[in-house]
N, C-alpha and C positions, 0 to 999 in steps of 0.2 A: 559453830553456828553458820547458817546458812544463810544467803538473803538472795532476793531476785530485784532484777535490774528495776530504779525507780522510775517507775510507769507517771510521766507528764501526764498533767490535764488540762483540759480546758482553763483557760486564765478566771472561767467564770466560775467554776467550779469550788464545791465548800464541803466542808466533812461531812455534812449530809447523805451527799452519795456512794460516801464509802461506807458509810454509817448502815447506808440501805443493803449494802453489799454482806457487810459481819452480822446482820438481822438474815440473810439467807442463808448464808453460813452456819446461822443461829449461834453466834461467839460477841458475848457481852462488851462493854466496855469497859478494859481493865487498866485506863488511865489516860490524863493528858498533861503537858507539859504547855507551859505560856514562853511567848516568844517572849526571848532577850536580845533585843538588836545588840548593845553593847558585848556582847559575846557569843554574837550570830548563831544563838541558838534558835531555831525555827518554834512553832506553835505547832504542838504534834497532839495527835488521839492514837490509843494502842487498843483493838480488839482483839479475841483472844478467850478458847477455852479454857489457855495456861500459858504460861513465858513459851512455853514449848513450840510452838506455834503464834505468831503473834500478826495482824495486818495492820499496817503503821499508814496513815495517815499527814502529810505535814504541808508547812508555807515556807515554803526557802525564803530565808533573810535577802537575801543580795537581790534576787531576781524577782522574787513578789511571784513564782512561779509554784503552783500544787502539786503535789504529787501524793503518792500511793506505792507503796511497796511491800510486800512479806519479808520475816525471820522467819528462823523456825532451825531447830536440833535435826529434822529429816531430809532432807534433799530431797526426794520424792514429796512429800507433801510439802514441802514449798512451793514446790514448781508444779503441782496441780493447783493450790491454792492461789497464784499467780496467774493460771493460765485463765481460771471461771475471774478473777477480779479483771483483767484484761477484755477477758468476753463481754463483763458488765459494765464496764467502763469509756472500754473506745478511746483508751488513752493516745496519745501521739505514738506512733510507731519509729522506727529509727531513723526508718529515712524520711520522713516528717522533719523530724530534727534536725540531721544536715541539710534536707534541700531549702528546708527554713533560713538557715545560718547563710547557705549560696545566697538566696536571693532578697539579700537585706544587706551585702556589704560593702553598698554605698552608702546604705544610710545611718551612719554614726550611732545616732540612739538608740534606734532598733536593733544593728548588730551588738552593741553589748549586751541588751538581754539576750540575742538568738546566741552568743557566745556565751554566756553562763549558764542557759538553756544546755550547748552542748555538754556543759562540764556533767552539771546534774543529771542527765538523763544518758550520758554514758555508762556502757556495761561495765561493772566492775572488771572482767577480764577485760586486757588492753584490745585496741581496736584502732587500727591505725588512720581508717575514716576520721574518726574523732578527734585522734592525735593530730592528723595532718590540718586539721581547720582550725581548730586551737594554734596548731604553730603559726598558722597563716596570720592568723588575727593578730597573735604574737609583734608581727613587723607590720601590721598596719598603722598608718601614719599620727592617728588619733591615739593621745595617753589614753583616754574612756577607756577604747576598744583593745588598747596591750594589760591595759590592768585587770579589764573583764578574763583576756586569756589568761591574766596570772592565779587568778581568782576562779578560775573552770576547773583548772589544775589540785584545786585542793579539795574536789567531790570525790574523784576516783584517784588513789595515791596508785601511780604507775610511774616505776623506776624510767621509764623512756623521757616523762617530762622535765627530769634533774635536770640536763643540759641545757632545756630551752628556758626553766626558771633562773641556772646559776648566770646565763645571757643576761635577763631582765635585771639581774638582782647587781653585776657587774657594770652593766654599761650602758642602759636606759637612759634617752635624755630627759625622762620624769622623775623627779625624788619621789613623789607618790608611788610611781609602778615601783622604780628599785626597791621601796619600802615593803609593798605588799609581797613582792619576788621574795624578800629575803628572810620574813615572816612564813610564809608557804614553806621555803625552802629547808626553814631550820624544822617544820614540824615535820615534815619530809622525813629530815634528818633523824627525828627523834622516832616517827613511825619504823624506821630502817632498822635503829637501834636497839626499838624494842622486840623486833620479831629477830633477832640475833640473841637474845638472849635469851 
């Protein structure tokens, strides 16, 4: 299975518009799922000629942040159908996202959404921009802002963030972040284990 990077939006933004996007497509609605915060599962719509191709829709739990992203069995036509949803959309670009993250971290509340911002709207391949502002936040002086990095780290599983989690999860002076580090770290662990097998 394939997917393409999730495409942020506007914070104003509602399923509507991607709604409008699988209406051009002319691909139905083939399902949605209701947010569960207690098991941070977001509020998603799936359009879709068939599983095979699918444009997903969702509201990130943690960050209140939307997004829009494709599956799909093809690689080429995921990444055409990703590129016209991008065209339609006008989502945040990449460097949107980090220069967002720069230029909010002095201000505690806002950098932990532009910090879970970065986690969610990172490329599944690893990406060391993204790595390096995540670790940054990491040692910022605010629990919010080291939890929000611990909490970025569980959007895109990328073996590079093990060391900066088993930090948090080791030596934190918050029980909350060590908590959430060591939570992260074990599904990590079980992500790892399962593609070993």
């Amino acid at each position: 299975m394939f997917g393409s990077r999730k495409y942020l939006l506007s914070p104003q933004s509602y399923e509507d518009e991607v709604s409008v996007v699988a209406e051009k497509l002319g691909w139905p609605l083939l399902g949605t799922l209701p947010e569960d915060v207690a098991s941070l599962t977001p509020r998603q719509f799936f359009w879709g000629k068939s599983e095979d191709l699918v444009l997903h829709y969702m509201e990130d739990v943690l960050s209140k942040s939307p997004c829009a992203f494709v599956t799909g069995v093809d690689e080429r036509q995921v990444a055409t159908a990703a590129r016209f949803l991008e065209a339609q959309l006008r989502p945040a670009t990449v460097e949107e996202i980090l220069d967002a993250a720069d230029a909010v971290q002095d201000i505690p509340h806002d950098y932990v959404l532009a910090v879970l911002r970065l986690g969610l709207g990172a490329p599944e391949s690893f990406d060391e921009r993204f790595c390096s502002r995540i670790g940054k936040a990491a040692r910022n002086s605010h629990d919010e802002v080291r939890k929000a990095a611990a909490w970025a780290t569980s959007y895109v599983v990328w073996p590079q963030f093990i060391p900066l989690l088993s930090q948090l999860a080791e030596s934190d002076s918050s029980e909350s972040v060590r908590r959430a580090a060591i939570d992260i770290l074990s599904a990590y662990h079980k992500e790892f284990d399962e593609d070993e097998s």
